[in-house]
N, C-alpha and C positions, 0 to 999 in steps of 0.2 A: 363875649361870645360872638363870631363872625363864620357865618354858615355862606360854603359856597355848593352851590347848587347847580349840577353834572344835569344835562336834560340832553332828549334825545331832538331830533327835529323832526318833527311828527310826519307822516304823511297824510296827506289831504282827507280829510273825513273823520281822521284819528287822532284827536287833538283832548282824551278824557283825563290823561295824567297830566296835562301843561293846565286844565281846568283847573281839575282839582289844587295842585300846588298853586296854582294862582292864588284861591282862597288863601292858603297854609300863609303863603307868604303874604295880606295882607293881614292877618292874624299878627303875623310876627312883627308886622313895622306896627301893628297896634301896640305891642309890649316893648318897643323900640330896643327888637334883636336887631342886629346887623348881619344881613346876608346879601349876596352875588347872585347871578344865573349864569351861566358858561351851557352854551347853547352849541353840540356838537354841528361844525360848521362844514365837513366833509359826508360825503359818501361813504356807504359800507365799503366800497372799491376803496377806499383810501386810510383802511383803518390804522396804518401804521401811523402816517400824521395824524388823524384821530385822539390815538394814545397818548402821543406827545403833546398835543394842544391843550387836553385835560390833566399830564402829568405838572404839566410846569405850570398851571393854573390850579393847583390842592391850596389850601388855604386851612384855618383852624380845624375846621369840623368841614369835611366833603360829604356832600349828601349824595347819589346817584338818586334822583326820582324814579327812575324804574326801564324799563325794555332793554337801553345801554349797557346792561350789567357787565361783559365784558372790560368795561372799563376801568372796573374794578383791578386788574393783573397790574396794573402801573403804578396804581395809589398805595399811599401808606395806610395799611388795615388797621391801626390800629385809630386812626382819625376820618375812618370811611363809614359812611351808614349807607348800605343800599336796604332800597325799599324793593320788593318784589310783588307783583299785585297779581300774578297770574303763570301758568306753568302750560299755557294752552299750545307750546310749540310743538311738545312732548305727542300732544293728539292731533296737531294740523301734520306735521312733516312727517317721511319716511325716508328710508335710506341714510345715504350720507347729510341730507339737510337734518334727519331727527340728531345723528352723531353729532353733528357741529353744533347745533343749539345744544344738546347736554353738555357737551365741554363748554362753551365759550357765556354760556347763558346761564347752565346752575351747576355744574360738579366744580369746576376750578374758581369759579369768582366766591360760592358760597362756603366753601372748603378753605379759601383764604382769608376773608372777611372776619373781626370780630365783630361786630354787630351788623345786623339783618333786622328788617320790619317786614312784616306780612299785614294782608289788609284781611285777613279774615283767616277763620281756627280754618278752613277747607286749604284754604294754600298750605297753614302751618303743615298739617297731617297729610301732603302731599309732600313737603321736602323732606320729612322727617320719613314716609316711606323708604325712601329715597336715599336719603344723606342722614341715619340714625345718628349720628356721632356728635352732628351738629345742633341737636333741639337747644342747647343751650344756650346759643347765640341769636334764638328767634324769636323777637317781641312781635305780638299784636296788636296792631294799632289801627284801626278801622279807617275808612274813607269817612270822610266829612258832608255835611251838606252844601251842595254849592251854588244852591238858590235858596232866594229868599225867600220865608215862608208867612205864605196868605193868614188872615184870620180864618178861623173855624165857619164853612159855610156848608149847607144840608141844598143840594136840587130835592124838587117833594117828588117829582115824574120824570122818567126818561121815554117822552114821547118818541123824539128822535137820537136812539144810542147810538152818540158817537164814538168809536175807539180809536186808541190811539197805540202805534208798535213802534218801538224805538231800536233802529238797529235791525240790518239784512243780512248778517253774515250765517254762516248754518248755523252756529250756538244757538242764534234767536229764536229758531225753532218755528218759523214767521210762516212756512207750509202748513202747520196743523192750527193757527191761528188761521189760516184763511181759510182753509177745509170746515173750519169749525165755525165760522160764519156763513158758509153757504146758506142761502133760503132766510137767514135770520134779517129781521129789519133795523139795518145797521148802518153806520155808513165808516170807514175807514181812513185814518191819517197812518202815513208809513214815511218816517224819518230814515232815510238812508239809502243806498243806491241798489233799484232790482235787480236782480236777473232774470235773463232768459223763462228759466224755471216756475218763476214766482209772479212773471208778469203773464204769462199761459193759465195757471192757474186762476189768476182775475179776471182773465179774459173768462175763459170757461165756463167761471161762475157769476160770469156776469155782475160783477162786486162793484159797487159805487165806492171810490177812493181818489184821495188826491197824494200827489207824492213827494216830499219835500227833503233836497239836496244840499248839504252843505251851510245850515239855514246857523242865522247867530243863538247865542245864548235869549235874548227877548225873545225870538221868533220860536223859540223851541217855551219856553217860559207861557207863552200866549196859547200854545199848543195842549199844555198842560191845564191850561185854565176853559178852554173851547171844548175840551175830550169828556166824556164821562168815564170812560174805563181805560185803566193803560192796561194792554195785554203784553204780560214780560214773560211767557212761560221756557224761558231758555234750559236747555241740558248742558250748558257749561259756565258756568262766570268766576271770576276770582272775587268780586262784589255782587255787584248788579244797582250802581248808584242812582240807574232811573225808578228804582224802586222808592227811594226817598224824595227824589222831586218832584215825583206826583202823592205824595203822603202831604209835602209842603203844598202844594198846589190844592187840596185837597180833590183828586182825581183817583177817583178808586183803583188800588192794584189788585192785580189776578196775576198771581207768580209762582213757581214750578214747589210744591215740596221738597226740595235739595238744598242740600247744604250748596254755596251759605246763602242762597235766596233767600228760603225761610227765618231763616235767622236775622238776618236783615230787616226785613221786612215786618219783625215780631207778629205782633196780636192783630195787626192792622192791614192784611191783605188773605183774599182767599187763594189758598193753595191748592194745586190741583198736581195730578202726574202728568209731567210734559209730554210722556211719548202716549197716551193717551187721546185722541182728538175730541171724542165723546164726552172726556172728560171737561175741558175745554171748553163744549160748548154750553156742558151744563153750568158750567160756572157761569158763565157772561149770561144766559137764562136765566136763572135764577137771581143775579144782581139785578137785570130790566126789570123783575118782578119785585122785587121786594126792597119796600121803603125802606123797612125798621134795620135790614142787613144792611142797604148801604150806609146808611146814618151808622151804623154800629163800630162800618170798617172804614169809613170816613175820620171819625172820632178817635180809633184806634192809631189809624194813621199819624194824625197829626200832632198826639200825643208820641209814637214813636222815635218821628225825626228830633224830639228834643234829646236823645240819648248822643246825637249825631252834628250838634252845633262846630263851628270851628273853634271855638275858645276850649272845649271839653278836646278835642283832638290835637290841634296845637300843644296844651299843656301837656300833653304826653310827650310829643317830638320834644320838648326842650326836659322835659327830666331825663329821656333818654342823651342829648345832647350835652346835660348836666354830667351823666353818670362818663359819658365818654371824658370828658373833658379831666374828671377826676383820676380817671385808671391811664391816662396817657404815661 
């Protein structure tokens, strides 16, 4: 088996599917699979060499990791796995940008493809809205953990609550996180780059925070273990993988009731309605106060992310890469 691996070339900031697969792929030279990366090396402007750079680079089993889906139109579908982790173009673009991501991003490449991965049932029952014809070609296979996870440890006091928000984009919902702090005695880490918007609101509220840009996997890693509570209450994810690295970190989550947050997240995070601010803040109140609930959803945590190891997620990718290899 020789897996060659189709990757986009992330933009600055946005580097969670090159993460993730990084794990996959040290997973895989642990079971000493043999596989490539093929790192598109052009511009959207340039997508015709694009297609041909990755055409004449397919190899036994092509895997697209994900965003590049159009590259799909060139490959032999019968030895292509794309992985799709999110359908969020569909809600960001209007006009002719939303037309062109349907075609080029999920009607033609998913319409071609025999096999697909989704990283959770919320994508599945979005393409499947969508492209009914094709449920048949759609495995689930979750995202992985992609930190290493801490021993079991209990704080007994949150004299000073720190929280911690991972991600500024609107999905993150990071407005009614800050609303939701007002007056509360807090103090805030926010991974990712403001806006306008969101840095008025701090001012406003006169919010004690520090703001951290582009920082490495330890520095994000050390952030999880400094925080007491990650606040993730997003209205859109295809995962939501800072859910588990703060379960490993043991860092309490506060995460949106929605698919597939909650599901993710199982018994081990208090869920709240993200459009809700009220809501919000009574969650992170009620965790400052009370021992026995954090110790409960601490515990809960860190028994979760074991559902979520690389070895348990990797064995999927290769029975699926198994079953391809046999129907070729």
């Amino acid at each position: 088996m020789n897996i060659h691996f189709f990757e986009r070339n992330p933009a600055e900031y946005q580097i969670s599917i090159e993460k993730l697969f990084s794990v996959i792929k040290e997973e895989l030279d642990r079971k000493k699979i043999l596989h490539k990366t093929f790192i598109n090396p052009y511009s959207l402007s340039k997508i015709f060499k694009a297609l041909g750079y990755f055409k004449k680079n397919q190899g036994e089993i092509n895997h697209i990791t994900g965003d590049i889906h159009w590259v799909s139109l060139v490959l032999d579908p019968k030895k292509t796995l794309l992985t799709v982790h999110d359908l969020s173009g569909l809600y960001q673009y209007t006009g002719i940008k939303k037309i062109i991501y349907y075609l080029f991003w999920v009607y033609l490449p998913l319409k071609k493809l025999k096999y697909i991965t989704v990283i959770s049932e919320k994508t599945k029952h979005e393409i499947i809205k969508l492209l009914p014809s094709i449920a048949h070609k759609i495995h689930v296979i979750p995202n992985c953990i992609t930190i290493d996870v801490l021993p079991l440890n209990f704080k007994e006091n949150l004299n000073d609550t720190r929280i911690l928000i991972v991600g500024t984009r609107s999905n993150k919902n990071i407005e009614r996180v800050l609303q939701a702090c007002k007056c509360l005695d807090v103090s805030i880490s926010i991974v990712g780059k403001l806006d306008q918007n969101q840095l008025s609101i701090l001012e406003k509220n006169n919010q004690h925070y520090t703001n951290y840009i582009n920082i490495s996997d330890n520095e994000l890693k050390k952030l999880y273990d400094e925080n007491d509570i990650l606040c993730f209450p997003s209205t859109y994810e295809g995962f939501g993988l800072p859910i588990l690295e703060a379960q490993a970190r043991n860092c309490i989550v506060i995460t949106s009731d929605l698919s597939p947050m909650n599901n993710v997240a199982g018994d081990g995070a208090f869920l709240v309605d993200p459009y809700r601010t009220e809501d919000i803040r009574n969650s992170i109140i009620k965790i400052m106060s009370d021992n026995n609930l954090r110790k409960q959803l601490i515990s809960k945590g860190h028994e979760n992310v074991k559902k979520y190891t690389p070895e348990l997620v990797v064995q999927q990718y290769i029975e699926l890469y198994q079953k391809m290899l046999a129907e070729k």
